[in-house]
ROLUMNU-302550 format. One record per atom (N, C-alpha, C): atom name; residue number from 1; residue in three letters; x, y, z. Coordinates in steps of 0.05 Angstrom, whole numbers, plus 5000, padded with zeros to 4 digits. Each point is the difference from the previous one (the first is absolute). Example, Ala and Ser with C-alpha at 12.3 -4.5 7.8 and 13.67 -1.06 7.14 Angstrom:
# ROLUMNU-302550
atom / seq / type / east / north / up
N / 1 / ala / 5264 / 4886 / 5156
CA / 1 / ala / 4982 / 5024 / 5000
C / 1 / ala / 5018 / 5024 / 5000
N / 2 / ser / 4993 / 5021 / 4986
CA / 2 / ser / 5016 / 5024 / 5001
C / 2 / ser / 4985 / 5022 / 5014
//
This chain:
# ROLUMNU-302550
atom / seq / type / east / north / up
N / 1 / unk / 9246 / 8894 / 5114
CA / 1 / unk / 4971 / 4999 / 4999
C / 1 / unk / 4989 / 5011 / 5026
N / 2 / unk / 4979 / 5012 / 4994
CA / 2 / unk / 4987 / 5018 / 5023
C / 2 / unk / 4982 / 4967 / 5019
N / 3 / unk / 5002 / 4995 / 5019
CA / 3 / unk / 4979 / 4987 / 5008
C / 3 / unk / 4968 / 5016 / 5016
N / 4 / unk / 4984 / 4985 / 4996
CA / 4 / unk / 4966 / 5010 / 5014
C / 4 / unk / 5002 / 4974 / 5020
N / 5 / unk / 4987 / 5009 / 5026
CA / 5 / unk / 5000 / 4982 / 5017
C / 5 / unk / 4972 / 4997 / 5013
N / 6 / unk / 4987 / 4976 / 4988
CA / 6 / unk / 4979 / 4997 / 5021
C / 6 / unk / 4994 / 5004 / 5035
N / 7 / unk / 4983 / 5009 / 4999
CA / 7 / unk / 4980 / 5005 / 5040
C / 7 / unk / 5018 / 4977 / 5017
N / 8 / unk / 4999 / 4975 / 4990
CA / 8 / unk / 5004 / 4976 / 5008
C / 8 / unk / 5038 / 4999 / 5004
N / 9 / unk / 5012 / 5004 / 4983
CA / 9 / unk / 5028 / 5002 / 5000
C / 9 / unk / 5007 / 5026 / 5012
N / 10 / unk / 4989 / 5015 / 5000
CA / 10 / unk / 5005 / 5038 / 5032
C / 10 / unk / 5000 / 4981 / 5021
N / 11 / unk / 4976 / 4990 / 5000
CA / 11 / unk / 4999 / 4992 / 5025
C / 11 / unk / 5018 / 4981 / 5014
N / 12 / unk / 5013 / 4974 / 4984
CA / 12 / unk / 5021 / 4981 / 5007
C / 12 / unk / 5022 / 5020 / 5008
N / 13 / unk / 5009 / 5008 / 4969
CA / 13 / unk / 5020 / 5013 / 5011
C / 13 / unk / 5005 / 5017 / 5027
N / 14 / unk / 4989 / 5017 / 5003
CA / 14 / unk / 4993 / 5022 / 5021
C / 14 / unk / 4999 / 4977 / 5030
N / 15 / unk / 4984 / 4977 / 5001
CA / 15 / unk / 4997 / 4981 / 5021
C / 15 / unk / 5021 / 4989 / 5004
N / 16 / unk / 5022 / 4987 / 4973
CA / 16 / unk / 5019 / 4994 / 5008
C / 16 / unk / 5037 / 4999 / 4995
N / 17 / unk / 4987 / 5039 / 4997
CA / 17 / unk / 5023 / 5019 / 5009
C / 17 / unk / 5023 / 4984 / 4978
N / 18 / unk / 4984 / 4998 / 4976
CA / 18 / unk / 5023 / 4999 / 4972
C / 18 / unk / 5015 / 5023 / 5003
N / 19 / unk / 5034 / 5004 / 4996
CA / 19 / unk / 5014 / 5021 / 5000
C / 19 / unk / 5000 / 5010 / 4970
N / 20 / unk / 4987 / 5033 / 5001
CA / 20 / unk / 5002 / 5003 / 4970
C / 20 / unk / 5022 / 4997 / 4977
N / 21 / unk / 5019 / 5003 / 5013
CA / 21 / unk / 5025 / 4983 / 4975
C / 21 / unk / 4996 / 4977 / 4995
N / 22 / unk / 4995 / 4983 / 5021
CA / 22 / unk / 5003 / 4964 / 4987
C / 22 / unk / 4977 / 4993 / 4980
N / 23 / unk / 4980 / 5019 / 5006
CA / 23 / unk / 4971 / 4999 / 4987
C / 23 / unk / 5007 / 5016 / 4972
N / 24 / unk / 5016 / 5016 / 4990
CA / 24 / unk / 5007 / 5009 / 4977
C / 24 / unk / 5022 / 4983 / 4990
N / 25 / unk / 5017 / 4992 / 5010
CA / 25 / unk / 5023 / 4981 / 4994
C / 25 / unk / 4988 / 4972 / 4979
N / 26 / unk / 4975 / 4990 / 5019
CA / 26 / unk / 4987 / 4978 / 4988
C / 26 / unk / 4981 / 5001 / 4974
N / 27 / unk / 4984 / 5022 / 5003
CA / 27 / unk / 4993 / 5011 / 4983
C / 27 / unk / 5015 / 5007 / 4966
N / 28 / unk / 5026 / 5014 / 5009
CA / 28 / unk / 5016 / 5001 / 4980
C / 28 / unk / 5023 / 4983 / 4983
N / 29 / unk / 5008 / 4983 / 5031
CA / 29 / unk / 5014 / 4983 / 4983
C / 29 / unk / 5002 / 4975 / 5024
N / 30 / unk / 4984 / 4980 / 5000
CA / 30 / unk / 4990 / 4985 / 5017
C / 30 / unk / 5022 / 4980 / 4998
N / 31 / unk / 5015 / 4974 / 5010
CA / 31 / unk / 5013 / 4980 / 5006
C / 31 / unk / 4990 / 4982 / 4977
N / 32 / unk / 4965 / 4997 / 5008
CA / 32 / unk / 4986 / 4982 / 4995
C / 32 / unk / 4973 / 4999 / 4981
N / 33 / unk / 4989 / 4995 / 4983
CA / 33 / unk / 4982 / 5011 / 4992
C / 33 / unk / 4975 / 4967 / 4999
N / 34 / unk / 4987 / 4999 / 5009
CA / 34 / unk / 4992 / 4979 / 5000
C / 34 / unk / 4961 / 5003 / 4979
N / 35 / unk / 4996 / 4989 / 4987
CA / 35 / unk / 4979 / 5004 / 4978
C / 35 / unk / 4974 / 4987 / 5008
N / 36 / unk / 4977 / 5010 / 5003
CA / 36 / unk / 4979 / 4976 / 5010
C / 36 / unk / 4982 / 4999 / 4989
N / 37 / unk / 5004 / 5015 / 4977
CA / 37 / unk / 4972 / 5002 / 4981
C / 37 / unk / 5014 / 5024 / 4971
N / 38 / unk / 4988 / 5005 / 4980
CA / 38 / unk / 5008 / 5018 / 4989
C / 38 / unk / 4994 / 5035 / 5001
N / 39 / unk / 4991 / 4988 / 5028
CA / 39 / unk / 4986 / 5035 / 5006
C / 39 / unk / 5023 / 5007 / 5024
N / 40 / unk / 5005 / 4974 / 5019
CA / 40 / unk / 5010 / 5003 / 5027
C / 40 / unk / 5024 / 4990 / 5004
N / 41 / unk / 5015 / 5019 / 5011
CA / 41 / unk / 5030 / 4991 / 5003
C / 41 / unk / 5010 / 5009 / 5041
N / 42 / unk / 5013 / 4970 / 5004
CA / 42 / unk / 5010 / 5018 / 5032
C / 42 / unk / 5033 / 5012 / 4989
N / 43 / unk / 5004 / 5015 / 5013
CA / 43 / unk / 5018 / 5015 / 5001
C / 43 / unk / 5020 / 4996 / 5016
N / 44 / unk / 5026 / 4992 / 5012
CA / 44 / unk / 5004 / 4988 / 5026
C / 44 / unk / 5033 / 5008 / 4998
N / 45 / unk / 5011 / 5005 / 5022
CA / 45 / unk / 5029 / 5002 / 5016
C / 45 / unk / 5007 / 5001 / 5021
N / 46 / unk / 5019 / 4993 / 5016
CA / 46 / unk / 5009 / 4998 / 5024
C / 46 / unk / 5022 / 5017 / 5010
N / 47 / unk / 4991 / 5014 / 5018
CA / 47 / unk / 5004 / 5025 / 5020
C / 47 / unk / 5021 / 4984 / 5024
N / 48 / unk / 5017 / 5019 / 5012
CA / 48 / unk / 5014 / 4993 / 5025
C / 48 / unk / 4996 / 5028 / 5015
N / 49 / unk / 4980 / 4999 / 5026
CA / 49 / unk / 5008 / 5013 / 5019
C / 49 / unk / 5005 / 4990 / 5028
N / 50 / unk / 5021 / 5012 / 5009
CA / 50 / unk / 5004 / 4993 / 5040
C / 50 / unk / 5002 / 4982 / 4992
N / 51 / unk / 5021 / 4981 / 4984
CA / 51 / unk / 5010 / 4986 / 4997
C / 51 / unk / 4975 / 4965 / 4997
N / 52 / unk / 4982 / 5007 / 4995
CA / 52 / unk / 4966 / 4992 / 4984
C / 52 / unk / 5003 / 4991 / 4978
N / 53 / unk / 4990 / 4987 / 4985
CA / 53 / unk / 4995 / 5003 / 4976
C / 53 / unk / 4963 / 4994 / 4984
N / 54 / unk / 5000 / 5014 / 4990
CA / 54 / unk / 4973 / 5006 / 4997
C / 54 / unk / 4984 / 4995 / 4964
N / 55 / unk / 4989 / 4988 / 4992
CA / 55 / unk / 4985 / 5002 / 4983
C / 55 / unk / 4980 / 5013 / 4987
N / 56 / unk / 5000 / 5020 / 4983
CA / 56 / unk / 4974 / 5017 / 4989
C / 56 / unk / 4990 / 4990 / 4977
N / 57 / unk / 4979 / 4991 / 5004
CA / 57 / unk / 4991 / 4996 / 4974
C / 57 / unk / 4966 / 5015 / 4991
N / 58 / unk / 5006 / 5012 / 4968
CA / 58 / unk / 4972 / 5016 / 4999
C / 58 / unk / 4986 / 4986 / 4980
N / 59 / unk / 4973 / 5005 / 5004
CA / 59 / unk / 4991 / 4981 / 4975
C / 59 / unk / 4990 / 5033 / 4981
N / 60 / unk / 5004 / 4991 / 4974
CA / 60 / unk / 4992 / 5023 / 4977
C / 60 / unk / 4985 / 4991 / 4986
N / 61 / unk / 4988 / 5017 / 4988
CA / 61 / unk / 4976 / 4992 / 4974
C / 61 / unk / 5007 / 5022 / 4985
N / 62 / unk / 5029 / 5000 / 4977
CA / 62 / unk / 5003 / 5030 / 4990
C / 62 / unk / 5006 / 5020 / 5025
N / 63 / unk / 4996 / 5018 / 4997
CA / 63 / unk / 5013 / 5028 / 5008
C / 63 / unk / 4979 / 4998 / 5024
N / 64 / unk / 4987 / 4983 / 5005
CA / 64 / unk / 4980 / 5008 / 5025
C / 64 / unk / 5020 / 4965 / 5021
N / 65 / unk / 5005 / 5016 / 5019
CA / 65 / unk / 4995 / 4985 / 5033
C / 65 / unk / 4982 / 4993 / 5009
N / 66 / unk / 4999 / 4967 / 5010
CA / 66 / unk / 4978 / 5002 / 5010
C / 66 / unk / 5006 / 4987 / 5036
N / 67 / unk / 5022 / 4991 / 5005
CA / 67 / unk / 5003 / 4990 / 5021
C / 67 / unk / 5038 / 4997 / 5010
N / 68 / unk / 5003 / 5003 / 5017
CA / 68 / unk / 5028 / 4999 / 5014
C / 68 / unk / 5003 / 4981 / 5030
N / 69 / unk / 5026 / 4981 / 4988
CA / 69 / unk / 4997 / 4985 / 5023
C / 69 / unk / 5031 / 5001 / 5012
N / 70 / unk / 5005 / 5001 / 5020
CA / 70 / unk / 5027 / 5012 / 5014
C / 70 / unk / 4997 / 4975 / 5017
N / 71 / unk / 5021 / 4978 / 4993
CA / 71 / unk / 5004 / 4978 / 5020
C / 71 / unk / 5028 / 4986 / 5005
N / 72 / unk / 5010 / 4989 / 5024
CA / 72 / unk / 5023 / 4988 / 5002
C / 72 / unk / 5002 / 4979 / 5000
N / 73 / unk / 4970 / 4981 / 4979
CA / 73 / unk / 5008 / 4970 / 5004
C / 73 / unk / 5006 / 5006 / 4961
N / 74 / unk / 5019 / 5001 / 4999
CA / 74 / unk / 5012 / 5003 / 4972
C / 74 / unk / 5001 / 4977 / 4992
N / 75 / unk / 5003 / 4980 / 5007
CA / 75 / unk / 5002 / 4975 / 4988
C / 75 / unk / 4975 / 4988 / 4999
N / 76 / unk / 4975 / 5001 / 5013
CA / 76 / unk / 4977 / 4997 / 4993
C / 76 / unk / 4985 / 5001 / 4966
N / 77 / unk / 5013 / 5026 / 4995
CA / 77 / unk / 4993 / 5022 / 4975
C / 77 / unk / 5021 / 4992 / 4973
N / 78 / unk / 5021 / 4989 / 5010
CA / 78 / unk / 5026 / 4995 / 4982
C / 78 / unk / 5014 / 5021 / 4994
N / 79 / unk / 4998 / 5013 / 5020
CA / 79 / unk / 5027 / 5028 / 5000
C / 79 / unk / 5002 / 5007 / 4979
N / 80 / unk / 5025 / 5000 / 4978
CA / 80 / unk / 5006 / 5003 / 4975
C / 80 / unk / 5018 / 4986 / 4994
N / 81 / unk / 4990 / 4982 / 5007
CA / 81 / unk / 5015 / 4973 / 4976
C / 81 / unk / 4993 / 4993 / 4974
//
């Protein structure tokens, strides 16, 4: 699926320097898919860099992005359990 990305999600991303693979990785075949409405789904997996580990999670509405969150309190979020 092609995604469209809202003003609002350029901007996260771009601010906080999502690596474009992990951002397609999730997109395509996510860990986690978490549901919050029938329009809205987060999208979510966990990354290891420099020995890090990192959480991305995007929220979708369909083929449109609307926000990206890149964090290392993974357990906050429920990682992908």
């Amino acid at each position: 699926m092609e995604y469209r990305y809202t003003d609002h999600a350029k901007a996260r991303i771009n601010e906080r320097r999502v690596p474009a693979d992990w951002l397609a990785s999730v997109l395509e075949s996510p860990q986690r898919i978490l549901r919050q409405s029938i329009h809205r789904e987060i999208r979510q997996s966990v990354f290891e860099k420099d020995g890090k580990r990192w959480l991305l999670r995007v929220v979708c509405e369909g083929d449109r992005v609307i926000t990206a969150i890149l964090t290392s309190k993974i357990d906050r979020y429920g990682g992908t359990q």
